[in-house]
TORNU-450153 format. One record per residue (C-alpha): residue number from 0; residue in three letters; x, y, z. Coordinates in steps of 0.05 Angstrom, whole numbers. Last residue first. Example, Ala and Ser with C-alpha at 12.3 -4.5 7.8 and 13.67 -1.06 7.14 Angstrom:
@n 1, res Ser, u 273, v -21, w 143;
@n 0, res Ala, u 246, v -90, w 156;
//
This chain:
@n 260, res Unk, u -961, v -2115, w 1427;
@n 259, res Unk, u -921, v -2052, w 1438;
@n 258, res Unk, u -919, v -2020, w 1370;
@n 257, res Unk, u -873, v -1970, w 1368;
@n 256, res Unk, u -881, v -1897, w 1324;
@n 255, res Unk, u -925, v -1869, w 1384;
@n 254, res Unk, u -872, v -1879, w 1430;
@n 253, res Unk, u -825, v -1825, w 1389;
@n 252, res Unk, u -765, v -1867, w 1379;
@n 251, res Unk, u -695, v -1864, w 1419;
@n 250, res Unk, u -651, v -1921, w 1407;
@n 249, res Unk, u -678, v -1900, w 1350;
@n 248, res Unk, u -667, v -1915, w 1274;
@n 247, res Unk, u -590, v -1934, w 1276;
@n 246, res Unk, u -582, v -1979, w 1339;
@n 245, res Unk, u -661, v -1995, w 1348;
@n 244, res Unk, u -663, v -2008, w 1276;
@n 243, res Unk, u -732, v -2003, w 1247;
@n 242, res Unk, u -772, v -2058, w 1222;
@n 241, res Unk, u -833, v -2028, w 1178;
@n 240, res Unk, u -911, v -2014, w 1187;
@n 239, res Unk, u -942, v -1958, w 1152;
@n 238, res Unk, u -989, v -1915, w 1182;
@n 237, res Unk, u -938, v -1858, w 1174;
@n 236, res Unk, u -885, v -1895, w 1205;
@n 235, res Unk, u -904, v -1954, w 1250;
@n 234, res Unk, u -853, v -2005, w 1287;
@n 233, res Unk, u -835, v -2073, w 1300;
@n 232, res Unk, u -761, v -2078, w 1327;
@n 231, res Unk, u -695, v -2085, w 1297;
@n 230, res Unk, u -631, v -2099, w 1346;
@n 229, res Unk, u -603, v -2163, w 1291;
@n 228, res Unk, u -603, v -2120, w 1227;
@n 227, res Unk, u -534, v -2122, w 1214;
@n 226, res Unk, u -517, v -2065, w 1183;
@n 225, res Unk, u -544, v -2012, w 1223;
@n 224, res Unk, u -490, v -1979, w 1265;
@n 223, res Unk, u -485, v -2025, w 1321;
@n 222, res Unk, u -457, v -2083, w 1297;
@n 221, res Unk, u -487, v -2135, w 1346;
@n 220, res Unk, u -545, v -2108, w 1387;
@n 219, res Unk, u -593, v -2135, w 1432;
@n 218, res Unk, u -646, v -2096, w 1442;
@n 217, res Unk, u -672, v -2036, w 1492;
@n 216, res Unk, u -708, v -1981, w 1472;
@n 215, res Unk, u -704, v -1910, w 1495;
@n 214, res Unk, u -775, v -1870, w 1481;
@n 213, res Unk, u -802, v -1810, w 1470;
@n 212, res Unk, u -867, v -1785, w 1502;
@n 211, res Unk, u -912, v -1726, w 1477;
@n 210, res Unk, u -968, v -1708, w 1525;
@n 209, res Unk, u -1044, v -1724, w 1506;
@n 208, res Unk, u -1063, v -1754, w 1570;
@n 207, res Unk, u -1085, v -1822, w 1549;
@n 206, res Unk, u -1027, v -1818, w 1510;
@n 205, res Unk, u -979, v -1808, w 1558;
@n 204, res Unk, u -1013, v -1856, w 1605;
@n 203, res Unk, u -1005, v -1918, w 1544;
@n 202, res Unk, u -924, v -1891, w 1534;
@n 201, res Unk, u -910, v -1902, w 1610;
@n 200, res Unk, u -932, v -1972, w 1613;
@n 199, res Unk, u -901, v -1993, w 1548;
@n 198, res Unk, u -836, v -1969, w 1568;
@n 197, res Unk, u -841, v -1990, w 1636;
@n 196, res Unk, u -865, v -2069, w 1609;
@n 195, res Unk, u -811, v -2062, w 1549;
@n 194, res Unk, u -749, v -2042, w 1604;
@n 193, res Unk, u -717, v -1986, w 1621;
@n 192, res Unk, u -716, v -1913, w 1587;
@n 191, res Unk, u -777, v -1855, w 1585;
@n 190, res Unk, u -777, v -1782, w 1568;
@n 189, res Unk, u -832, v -1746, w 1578;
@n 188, res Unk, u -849, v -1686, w 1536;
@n 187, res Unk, u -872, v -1610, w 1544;
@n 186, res Unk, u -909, v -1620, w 1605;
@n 185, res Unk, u -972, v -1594, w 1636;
@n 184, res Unk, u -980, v -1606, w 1713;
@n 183, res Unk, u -1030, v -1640, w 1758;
@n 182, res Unk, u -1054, v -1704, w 1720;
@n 181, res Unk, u -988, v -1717, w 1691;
@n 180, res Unk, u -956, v -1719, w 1756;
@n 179, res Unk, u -1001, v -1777, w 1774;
@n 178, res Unk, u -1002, v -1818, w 1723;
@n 177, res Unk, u -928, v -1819, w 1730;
@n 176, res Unk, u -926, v -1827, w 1800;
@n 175, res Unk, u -966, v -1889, w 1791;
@n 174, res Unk, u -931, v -1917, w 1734;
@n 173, res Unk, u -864, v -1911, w 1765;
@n 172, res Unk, u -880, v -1982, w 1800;
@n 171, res Unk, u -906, v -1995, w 1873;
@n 170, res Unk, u -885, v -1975, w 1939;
@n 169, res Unk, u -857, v -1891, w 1941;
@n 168, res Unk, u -786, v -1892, w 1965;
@n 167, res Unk, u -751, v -1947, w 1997;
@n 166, res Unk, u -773, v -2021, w 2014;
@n 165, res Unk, u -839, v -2013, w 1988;
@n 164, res Unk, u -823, v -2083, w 1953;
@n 163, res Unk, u -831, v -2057, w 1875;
@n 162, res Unk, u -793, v -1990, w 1897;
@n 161, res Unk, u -805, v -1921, w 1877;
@n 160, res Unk, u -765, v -1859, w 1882;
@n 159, res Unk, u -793, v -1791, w 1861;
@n 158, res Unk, u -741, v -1731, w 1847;
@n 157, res Unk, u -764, v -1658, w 1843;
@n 156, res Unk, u -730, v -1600, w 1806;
@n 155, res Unk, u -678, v -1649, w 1764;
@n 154, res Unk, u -597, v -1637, w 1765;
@n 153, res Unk, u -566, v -1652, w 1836;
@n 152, res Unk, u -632, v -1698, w 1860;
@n 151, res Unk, u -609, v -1743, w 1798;
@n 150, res Unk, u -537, v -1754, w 1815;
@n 149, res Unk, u -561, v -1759, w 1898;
@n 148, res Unk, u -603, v -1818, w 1861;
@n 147, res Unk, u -556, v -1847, w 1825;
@n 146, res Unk, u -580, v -1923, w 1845;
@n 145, res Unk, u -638, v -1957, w 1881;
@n 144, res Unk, u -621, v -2034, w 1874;
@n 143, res Unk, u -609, v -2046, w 1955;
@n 142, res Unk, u -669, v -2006, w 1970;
@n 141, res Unk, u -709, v -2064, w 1923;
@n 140, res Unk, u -740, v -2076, w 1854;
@n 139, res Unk, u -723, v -1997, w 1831;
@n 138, res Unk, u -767, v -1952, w 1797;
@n 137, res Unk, u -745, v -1869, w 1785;
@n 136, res Unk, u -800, v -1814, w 1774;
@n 135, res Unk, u -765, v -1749, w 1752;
@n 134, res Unk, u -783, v -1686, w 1748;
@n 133, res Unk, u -738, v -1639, w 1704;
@n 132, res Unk, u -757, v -1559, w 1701;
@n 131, res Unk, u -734, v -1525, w 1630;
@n 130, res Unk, u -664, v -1524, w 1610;
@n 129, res Unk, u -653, v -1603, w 1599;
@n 128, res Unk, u -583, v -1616, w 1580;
@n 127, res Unk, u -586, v -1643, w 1667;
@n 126, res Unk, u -635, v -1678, w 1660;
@n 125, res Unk, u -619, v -1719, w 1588;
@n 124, res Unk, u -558, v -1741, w 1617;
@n 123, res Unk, u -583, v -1770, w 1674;
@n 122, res Unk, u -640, v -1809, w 1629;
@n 121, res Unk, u -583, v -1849, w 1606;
@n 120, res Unk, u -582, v -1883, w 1683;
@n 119, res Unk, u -655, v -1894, w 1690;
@n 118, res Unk, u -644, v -1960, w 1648;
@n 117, res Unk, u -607, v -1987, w 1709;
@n 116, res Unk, u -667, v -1998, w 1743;
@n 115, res Unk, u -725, v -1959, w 1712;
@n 114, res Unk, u -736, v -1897, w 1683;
@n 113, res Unk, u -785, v -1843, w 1673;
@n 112, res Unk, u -779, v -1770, w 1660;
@n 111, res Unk, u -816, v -1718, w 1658;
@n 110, res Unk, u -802, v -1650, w 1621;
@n 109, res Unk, u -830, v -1571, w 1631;
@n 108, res Unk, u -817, v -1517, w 1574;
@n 107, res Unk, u -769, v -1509, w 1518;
@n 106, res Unk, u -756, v -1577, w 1473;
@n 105, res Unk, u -707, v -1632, w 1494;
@n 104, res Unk, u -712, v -1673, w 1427;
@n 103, res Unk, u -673, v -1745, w 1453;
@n 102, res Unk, u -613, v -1779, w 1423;
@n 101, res Unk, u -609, v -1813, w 1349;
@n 100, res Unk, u -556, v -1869, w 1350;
@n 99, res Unk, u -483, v -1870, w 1361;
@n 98, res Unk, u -429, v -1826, w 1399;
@n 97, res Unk, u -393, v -1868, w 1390;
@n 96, res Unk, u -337, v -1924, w 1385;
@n 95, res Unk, u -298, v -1938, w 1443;
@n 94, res Unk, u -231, v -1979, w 1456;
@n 93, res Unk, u -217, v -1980, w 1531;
@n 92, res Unk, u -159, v -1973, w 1564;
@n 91, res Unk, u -129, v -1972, w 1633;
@n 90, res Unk, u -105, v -1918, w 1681;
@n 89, res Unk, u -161, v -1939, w 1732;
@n 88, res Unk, u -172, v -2008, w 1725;
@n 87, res Unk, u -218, v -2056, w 1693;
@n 86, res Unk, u -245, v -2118, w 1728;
@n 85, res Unk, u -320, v -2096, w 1725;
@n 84, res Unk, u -317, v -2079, w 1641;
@n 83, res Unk, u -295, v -2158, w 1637;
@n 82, res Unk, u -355, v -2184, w 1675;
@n 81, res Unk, u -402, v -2129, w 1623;
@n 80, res Unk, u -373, v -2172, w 1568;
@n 79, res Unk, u -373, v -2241, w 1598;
@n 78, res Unk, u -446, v -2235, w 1618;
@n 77, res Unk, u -496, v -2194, w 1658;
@n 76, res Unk, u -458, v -2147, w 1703;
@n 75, res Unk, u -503, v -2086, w 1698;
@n 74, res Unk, u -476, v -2019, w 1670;
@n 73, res Unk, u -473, v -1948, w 1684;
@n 72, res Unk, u -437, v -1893, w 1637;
@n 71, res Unk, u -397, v -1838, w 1645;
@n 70, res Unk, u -367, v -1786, w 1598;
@n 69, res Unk, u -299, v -1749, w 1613;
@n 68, res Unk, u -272, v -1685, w 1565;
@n 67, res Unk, u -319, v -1631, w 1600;
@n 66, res Unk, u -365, v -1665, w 1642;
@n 65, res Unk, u -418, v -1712, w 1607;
@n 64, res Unk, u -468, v -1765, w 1633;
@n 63, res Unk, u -495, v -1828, w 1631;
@n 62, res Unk, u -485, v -1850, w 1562;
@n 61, res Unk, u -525, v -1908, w 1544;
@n 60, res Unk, u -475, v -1972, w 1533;
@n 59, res Unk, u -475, v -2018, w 1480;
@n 58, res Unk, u -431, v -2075, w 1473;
@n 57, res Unk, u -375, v -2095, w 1426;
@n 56, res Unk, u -375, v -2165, w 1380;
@n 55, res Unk, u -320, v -2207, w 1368;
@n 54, res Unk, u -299, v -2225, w 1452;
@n 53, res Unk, u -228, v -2260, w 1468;
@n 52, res Unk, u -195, v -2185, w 1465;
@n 51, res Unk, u -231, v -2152, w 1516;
@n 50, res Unk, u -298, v -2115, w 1524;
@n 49, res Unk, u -298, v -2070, w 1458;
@n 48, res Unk, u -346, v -2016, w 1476;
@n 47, res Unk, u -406, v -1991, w 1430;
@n 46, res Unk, u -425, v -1918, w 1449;
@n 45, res Unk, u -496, v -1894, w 1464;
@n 44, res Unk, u -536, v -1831, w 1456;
@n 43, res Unk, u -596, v -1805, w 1497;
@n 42, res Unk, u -571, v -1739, w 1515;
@n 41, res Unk, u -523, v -1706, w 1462;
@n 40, res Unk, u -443, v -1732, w 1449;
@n 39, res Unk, u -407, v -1687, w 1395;
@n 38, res Unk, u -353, v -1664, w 1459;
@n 37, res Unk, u -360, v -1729, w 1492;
@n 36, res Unk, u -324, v -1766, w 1431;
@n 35, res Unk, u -271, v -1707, w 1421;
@n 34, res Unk, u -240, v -1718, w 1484;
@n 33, res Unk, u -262, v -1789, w 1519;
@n 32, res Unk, u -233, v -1792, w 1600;
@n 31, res Unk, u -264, v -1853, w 1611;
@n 30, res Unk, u -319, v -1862, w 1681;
@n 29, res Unk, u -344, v -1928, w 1699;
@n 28, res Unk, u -409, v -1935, w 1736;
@n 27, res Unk, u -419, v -2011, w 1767;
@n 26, res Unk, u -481, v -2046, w 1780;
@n 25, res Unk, u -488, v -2119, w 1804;
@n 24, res Unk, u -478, v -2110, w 1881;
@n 23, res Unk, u -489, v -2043, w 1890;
@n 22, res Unk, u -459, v -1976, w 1854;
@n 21, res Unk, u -391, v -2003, w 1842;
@n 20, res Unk, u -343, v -1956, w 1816;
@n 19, res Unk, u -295, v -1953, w 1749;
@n 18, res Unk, u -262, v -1892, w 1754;
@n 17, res Unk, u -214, v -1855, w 1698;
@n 16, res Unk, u -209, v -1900, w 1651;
@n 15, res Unk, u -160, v -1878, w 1595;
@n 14, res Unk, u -200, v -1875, w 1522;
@n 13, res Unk, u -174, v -1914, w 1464;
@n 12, res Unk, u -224, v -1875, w 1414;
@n 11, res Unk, u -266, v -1893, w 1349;
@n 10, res Unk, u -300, v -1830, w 1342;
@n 9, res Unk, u -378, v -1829, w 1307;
@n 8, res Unk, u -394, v -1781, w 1245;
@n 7, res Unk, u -430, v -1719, w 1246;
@n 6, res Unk, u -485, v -1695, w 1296;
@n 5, res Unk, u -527, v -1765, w 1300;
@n 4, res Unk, u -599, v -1732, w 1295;
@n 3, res Unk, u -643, v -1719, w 1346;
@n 2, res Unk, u -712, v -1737, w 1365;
@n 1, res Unk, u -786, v -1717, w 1356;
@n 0, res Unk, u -778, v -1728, w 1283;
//
């Protein structure tokens, strides 16, 4: 496996929010003081957040980043759950389960990664656990979407900014950049997070240049630790073709392991 495994069990936690800050219009980061929970959190994990009492079902959240007992993570407003998240407070609650899921292999030696819109926020994490040299390539639709970037520039050797309007940054998609830096340097992996077309994008140049890439998927989830069934996507395991569970199988896969079409 080219990713880790869950270190012991997940922490159901009422964690105190510390900040909850908006990034741009539709984006927020929201910071929880979360003890033990961030302590056994590695790069690439999530947590599963209960968003109010009228809602069943909790939603997934990447981690962001770690420091010391806090943890951070970014999120979209996209529906009832993620509206909720925006109108809490400081000195609040929040009832967390995590860390769960399999996280990223951070092996010795050069890494790239790749993200896109708010999916470049997990990818944070992963930098800066990273103890070889972190590039990063970074797509945004507009200047007004581009987001952690002074967060990324802190912990990566060499940040690249693009933007599908030319607005800010390099014009175009990360696939560019990424082709690109793979053609001048050698690296150990690339790590990738955002959405199918990205993912797919960045996992077809990794291969053409023979450099590992690990993936973050994205699904819907409902239960979050397997049971359910409702976040599995179409992949291949030893030339043998089986649903795996984004929440308990990945989110992180090896890119090689998903098939795209």
């Amino acid at each position: 496996m080219l990713y880790r495994e869950l270190i012991g069990m997940p922490v159901n936690s009422l964690c105190e929010v510390i900040e909850n800050k908006k990034l741009n219009d539709n984006t927020y980061a929201i910071s929880v003081k979360c003890g033990e929970l961030a302590a056994s959190a590695c790069a690439g994990q999530f947590v599963h957040i209960k968003c109010g009492e009228a809602l069943l079902l909790r939603r997934p959240f990447g981690i962001c980043s770690v420091n010391g007992d806090a943890m951070m993570f970014v999120y979209e407003i996209k529906g009832k759950g993620t509206r909720f998240l925006s109108s809490v407070l400081p000195g609040q609650t929040l009832d967390i389960l995590g860390p769960l899921g399999n996280g990223f292999s951070l092996p010795e030696g050069d890494i790239l990664i790749a993200g896109g819109s708010a999916g470049a926020a997990p990818l944070l994490f992963a930098a800066a656990s990273a103890e070889g040299c972190v590039t990063a390539v970074l797509g945004f639709r507009d200047s007004g979407r581009v987001i952690l970037k002074d967060e990324f520039e802190a912990v990566c050797d060499r940040v690249y900014i693009t933007t599908d309007d030319g607005s800010f940054g390099i014009h175009g998609t990360v696939a560019g950049p990424v082709a690109e830096k793979l053609s001048e340097g050698a690296y150990s992996t690339v790590l990738a997070c955002g959405n199918s077309a990205m993912l797919r994008a960045v996992a077809r140049l990794c291969e053409q240049h023979g450099v590992p890439c690990q993936v973050s998927m994205e699904e819907r989830m409902a239960c979050g630790v397997g049971a359910c069934l409702v976040c599995a996507c179409a992949t291949v395991k030893d030339g043998v073709p089986r649903m795996s569970r984004v929440c308990k199988d990945g989110p992180v896969f090896d890119a090689g392991e998903i098939k795209w079409d």
